[in-house]
C-alpha positions in Angstrom: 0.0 0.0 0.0 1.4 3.6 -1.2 1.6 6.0 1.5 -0.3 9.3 0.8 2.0 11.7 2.1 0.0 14.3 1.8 -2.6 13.5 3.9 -0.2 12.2 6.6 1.3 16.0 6.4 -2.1 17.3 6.7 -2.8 15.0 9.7 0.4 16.1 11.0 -0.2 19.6 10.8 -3.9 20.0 12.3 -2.7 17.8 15.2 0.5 20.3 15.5 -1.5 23.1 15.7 -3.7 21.8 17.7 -1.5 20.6 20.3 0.0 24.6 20.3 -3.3 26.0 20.6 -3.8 23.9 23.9 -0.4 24.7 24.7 -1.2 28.6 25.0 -4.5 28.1 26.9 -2.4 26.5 29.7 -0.8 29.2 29.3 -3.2 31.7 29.8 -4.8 29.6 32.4 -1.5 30.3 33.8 -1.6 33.8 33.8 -0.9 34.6 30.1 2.3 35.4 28.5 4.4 38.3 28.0 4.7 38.4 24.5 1.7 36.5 23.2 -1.0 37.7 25.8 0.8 41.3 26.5 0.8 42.2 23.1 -3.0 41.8 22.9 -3.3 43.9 26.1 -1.8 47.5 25.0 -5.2 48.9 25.7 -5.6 53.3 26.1 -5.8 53.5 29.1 -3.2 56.3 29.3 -4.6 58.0 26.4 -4.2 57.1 22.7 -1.3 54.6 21.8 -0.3 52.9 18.6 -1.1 49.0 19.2 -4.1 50.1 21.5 -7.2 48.7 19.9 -7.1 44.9 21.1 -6.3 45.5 24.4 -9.2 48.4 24.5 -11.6 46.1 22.5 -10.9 43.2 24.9 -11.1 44.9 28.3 -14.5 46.8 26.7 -15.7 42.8 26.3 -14.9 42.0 30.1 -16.2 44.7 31.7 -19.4 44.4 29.8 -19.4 40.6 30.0 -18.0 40.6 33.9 -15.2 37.8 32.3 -11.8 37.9 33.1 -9.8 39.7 29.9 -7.3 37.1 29.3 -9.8 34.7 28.3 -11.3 37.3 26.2 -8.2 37.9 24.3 -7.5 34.1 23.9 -10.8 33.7 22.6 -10.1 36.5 19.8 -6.4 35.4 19.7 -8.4 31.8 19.2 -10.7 32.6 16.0 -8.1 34.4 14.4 -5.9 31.6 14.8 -8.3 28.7 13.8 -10.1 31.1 11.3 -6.3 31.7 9.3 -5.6 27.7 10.1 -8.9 26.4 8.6 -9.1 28.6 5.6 -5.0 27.8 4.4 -5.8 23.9 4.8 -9.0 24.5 3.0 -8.1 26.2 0.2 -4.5 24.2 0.3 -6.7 20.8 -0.2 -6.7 21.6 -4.3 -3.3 20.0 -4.5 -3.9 16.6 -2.5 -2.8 15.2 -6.1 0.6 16.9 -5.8 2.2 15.3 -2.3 5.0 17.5 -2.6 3.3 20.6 -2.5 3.1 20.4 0.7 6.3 21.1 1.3 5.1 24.9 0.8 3.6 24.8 4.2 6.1 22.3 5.6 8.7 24.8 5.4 10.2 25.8 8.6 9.7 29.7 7.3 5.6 29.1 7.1 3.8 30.5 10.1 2.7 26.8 10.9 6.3 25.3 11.5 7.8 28.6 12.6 5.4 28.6 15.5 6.0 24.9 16.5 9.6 25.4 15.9 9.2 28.8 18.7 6.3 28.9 20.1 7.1 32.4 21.9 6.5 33.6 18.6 2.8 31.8 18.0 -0.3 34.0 18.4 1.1 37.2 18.0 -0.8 40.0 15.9 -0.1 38.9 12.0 -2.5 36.2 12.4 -4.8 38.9 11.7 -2.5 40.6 9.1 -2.2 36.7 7.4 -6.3 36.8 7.7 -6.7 39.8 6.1 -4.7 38.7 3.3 -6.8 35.7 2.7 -10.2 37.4 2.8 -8.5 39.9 0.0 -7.4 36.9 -2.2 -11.2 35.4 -1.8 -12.9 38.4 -2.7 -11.1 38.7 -6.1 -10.7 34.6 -6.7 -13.0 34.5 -9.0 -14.3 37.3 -12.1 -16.8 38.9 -9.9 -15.8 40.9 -6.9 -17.3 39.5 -3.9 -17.8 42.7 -1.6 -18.1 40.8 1.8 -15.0 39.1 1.8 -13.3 42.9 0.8 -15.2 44.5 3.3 -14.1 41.9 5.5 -10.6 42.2 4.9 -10.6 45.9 4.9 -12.6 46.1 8.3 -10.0 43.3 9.4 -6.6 45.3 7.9 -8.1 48.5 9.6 -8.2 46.4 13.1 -4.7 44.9 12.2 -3.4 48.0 12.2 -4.4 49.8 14.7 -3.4 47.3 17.0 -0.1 46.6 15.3 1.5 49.3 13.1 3.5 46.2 11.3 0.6 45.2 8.9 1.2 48.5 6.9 4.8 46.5 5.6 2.2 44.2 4.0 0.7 46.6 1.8 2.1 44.9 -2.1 0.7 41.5 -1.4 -2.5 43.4 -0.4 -2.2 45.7 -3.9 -0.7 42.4 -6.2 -4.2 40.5 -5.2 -6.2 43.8 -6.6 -4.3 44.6 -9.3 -3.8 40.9 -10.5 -7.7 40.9 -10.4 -7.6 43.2 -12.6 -5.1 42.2 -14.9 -6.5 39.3 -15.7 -10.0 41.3 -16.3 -8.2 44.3 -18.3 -10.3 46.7 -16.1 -10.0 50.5 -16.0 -7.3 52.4 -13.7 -10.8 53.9 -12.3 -11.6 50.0 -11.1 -8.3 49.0 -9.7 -8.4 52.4 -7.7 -11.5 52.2 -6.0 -10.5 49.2 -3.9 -6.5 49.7 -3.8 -7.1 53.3 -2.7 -8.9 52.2 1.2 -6.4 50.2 2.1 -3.2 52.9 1.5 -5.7 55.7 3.6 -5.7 52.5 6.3 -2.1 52.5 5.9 -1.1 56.3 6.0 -3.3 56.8 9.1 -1.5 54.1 10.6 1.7 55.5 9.9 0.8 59.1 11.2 -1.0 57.8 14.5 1.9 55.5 15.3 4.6 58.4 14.7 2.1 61.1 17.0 1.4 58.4 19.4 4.5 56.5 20.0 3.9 55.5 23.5 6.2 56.3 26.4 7.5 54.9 30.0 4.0 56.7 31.2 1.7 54.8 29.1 3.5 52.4 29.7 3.2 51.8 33.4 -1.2 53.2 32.6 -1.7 49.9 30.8 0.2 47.9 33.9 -2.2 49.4 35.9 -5.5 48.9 33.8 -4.4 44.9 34.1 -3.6 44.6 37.4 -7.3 43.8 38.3 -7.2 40.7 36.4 -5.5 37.1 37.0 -2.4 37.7 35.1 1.2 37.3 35.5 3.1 39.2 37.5 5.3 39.6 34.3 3.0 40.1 32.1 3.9 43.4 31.5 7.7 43.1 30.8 7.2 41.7 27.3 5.2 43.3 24.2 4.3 46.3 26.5 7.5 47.4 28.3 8.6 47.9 24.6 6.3 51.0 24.5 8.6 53.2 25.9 11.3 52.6 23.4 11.8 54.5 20.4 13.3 53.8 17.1 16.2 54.7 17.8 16.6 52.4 20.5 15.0 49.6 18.4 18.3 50.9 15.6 20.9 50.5 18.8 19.8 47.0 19.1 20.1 45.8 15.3 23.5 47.1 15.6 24.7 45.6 18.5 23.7 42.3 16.9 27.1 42.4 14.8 28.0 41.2 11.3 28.0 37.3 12.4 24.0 37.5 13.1 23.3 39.8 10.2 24.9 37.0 7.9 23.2 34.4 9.9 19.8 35.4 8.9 20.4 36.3 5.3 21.1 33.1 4.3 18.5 32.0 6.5 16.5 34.3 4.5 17.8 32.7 1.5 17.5 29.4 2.6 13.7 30.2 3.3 12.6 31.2 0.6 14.1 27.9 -1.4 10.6 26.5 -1.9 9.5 29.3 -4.2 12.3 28.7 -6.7 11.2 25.4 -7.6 8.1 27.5 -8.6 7.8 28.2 -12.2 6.5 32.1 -11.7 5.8 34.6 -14.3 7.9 38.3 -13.9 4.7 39.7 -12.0 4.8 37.1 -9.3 8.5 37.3 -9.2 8.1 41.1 -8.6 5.3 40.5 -5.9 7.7 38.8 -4.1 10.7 41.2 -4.5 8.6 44.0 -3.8 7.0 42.4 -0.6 11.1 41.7 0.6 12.1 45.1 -0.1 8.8 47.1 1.9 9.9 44.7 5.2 13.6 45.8 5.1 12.8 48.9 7.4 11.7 46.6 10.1 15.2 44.6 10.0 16.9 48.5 10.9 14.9 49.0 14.0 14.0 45.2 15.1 16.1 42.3 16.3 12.7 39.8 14.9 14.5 38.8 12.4 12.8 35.6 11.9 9.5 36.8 12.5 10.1 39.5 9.5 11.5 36.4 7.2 8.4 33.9 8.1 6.3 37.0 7.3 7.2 37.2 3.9 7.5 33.9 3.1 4.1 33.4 4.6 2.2 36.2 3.0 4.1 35.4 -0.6 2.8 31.3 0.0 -0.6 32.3 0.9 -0.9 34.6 -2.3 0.6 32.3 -4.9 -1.7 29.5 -3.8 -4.8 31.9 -4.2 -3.9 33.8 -7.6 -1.3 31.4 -8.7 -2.6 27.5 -8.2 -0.9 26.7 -11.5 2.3 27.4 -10.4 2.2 25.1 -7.8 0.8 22.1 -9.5 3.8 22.5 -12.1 6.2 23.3 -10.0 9.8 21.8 -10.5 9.7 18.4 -8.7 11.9 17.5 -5.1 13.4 14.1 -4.1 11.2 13.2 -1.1 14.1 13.0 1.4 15.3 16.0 0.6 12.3 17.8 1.1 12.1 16.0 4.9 15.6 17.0 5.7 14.7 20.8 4.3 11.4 20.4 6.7 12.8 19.2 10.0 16.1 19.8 10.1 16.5 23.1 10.3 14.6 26.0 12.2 14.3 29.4 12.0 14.9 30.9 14.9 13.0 34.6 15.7 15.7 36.6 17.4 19.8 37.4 17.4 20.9 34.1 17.2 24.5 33.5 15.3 23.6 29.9 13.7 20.4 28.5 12.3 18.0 26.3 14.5 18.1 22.1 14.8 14.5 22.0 13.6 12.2 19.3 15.5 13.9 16.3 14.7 17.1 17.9 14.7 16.5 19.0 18.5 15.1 15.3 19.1 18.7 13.5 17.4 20.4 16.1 19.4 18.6 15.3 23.3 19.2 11.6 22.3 22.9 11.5 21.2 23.5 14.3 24.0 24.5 16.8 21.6 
C-alpha cells in the first residue's frame, strides 16, 4: 500500500497546531504570556497609543461581560488563529494530487512550523495581518468581486493596524491581489483604484497615528495598571508592553549591536527560506510580488532584532498569495526528491531573534537530546 504523504502531512499539521493552541490556553490559564497575551493587552488606558485597539476592544468585552480579559483575548487570539488555520488547509486541499506541494507549508519559514519550531513567537498579531490577506485573495478569486470578503478584509486590515503598526509592511501582497484581479480582467485604472485606494488611507493613518502616538515609559506603566485587576502574570507586562517606551532609535541600537555574524546568519536564513518558491515556475509579475513584498519589510530589519518573525512574514504572506492567484504554479512546479524535502522540513529551524547559527528544527532537536548533543 502507497503512503499518501499528503494527507499524513495534513494530519500532521492540524494535530500540531492543535496541540499549540492547547499549549497557549495553559498558558493563559497560567496567567498569560508576555509576549503573546501582552501584546494583545496594550489597551488606552493612558490615552491614545499605537497597538491600542485589542487590548481596548478586549477589556470593553470583560467589563461588559464581567469575564476575566485574558480569556477574552485568547478567545479572539483563538478565531483568528483557527479562522487563518482552517481557511490555508482548505483552500491548500486543491493540491492533495501533488504530495509534494506540501512542502510549501512544511517549510520551517511558514507561520505553521515557525510557531512549533518557537512557540514564543505563535499567536502574535499577524495572524490577523495573514487573515486579512486571505479574505483579499477570496474576494477577487473569482471574475466577480465578492464585496463581503473585501469588506471583511478591509474592516479586518483597519483592526490589524491599529493594534499593530507592522501590517502597513504588507501593503504589495494586499495591492498584487487587486491589481492581479484586474489584470487578468483588463479593467480601468478607475476600477483597480477604487479598492486599492482604502487600504493605502488605512495605511497612512496608521503610519501618522503611530509616529504622534509613540507610547512612552507613562503609558507604559497606565496599561500595567489597567491589568492589574485581572489574574495575570506578575510579568505580564515586561514583554510586548514594556517595549512602548522605546523608540526607534533604540530599536536601531539594538540591530546594531547584533554584529556582522548574526546579520549573515539570517540572510542566508533568509535565503534558505525562501528555497521552496524557486522550484516555482512564476511569471515576472509574481516574481516582482515577491521582490517588492522583501524590499517594503527591510525597514523593520533596521529598527527590530525579529529577524525571523520578518522572514516567516514574507514567506508566509508570498505562499498564501501564490496559492490563491497562482494554483498553476504550484501544480507544475519543479519536482523535489522526497528526502530531501524531509531534511529541508525538520532539520533546520528558523529561529526569531539574534541568534549566530540557524536552528536544529524538530527532529534535529530530538537527534540532538538523544545523542547528548
Amino acid at each position: 500500500m502507497r503512503l499518501n504523504w499528503f494527507k499524513i502531512s495534513y494530519g500532521f499539521l492540524i494535530v500540531l497546531m492543535s496541540l499549540l493552541l492547547v499549549h497557549y490556553a495553559a498558558q493563559v490559564a497560567s496567567g498569560g504570556h508576555a509576549w503573546k497575551t501582552g501584546d494583545w493587552l496594550i489597551n488606552y488606558s493612558g490615552g491614545f497609543i499605537r497597538r491600542g485597539l485589542s487590548g481596548a476592544l478586549s477589556i470593553s468585552i470583560a467589563e461588559t461581560l464581567s469575564v476575566n480579559v485574558k480569556w477574552v483575548t485568547f478567545l479572539i487570539q483563538a478565531g483568528f488563529f483557527t479562522a487563518f488555520v482552517w481557511l490555508t488547509l482548505k483552500e491548500f486541499h486543491q493540491f492533495k494530487r501533488d504530495s509534494k506541494s506540501v512542502l510549501l507549508l512544511l517549510s520551517p519559514a511558514f507561520a505553521f512550523m515557525f510557531w512549533i519550531n518557537d512557540p514564543a513567537v505563535a499567536f502574535r498579531k499577524e495572524i490577523c495581518i495573514y487573515l486579512a490577506l486571505i479574505f483579499l485573495l477570496k474576494a477577487f478569486q473569482k471574475s466577480e468581486v465578492k464585496s463581503l470578503w473585501y469588506w471583511s478584509s478591509l474592516g479586518t486590515f483597519a483592526y490589524a493596524g491599529l493594534s499593530h503598526e507592522i501590517t502597513v509592511f504588507f501593503l504589495p501582497f494586499f495591492c498584487f491581489a487587486i491589481f492581479n484581479h484586474y489584470g487578468l480582467t483588463r479593467s480601468s485604472v478607475k476600477s483597480i483604484a477604487q479598492y486599492v485606494v482604502p487600504f493605502l488611507i488605512v495605511s497612512v493613518g496608521v503610519l501618522l497615528l503611530s509616529f504622534y502616538y509613540k507610547g512612552s515609559e507613562q503609558s507604559m506603566n497606565a496599561i500595567c495598571a489597567s491589568l492589574q485587576p485581572y489574574d495575570l502574570k506578575t510579568d505580564i507586562c515586561d514583554g510586548a508592553i514594556s517595549w512602548l517606551k522605546y523608540d526607534a532609535k533604540f530599536g536601531f541600537d539594538r540591530v546594531n549591536e547584533l554584529g556582522a555574524t548574526v546579520w549573515f546568519n539570517y540572510l542566508v536564513l533568509a535565503t534558505f527560506s525562501m528555497a521552496p518558491l524557486l522550484f516555482l515556475k512564476g511569471d515576472k509579475y509574481f516574481w516582482m510580488m515577491v521582490v517588492a513584498g522583501g524590499l517594503f519589510m527591510l525597514p523593520l530589519f533596521m529598527v527590530a532584532v525579529d529577524y525571523g518573525r520578518f522572514i516567516s512574514m514574507v514567506y508566509t504572506a508570498t505562499v498564501l498569495t501564490c496559492v490563491w492567484t497562482r494554483p498553476h504554479l504550484v501544480r507544475n512546479a519543479w519536482p523535489i526528491h522526497g528526502a530531501v524535502g524531509f531534511l529541508y522540513a525538520f532539520f533546520w529551524a528558523l529561529p526569531n531573534c539574534c541568534k549566530s547559527t540557524p536552528g536544529k528544527g524538530i527532529l534535529g532537536d530530538a537527534l540532538s537530546s538523544v545523542i547528548g548533543f
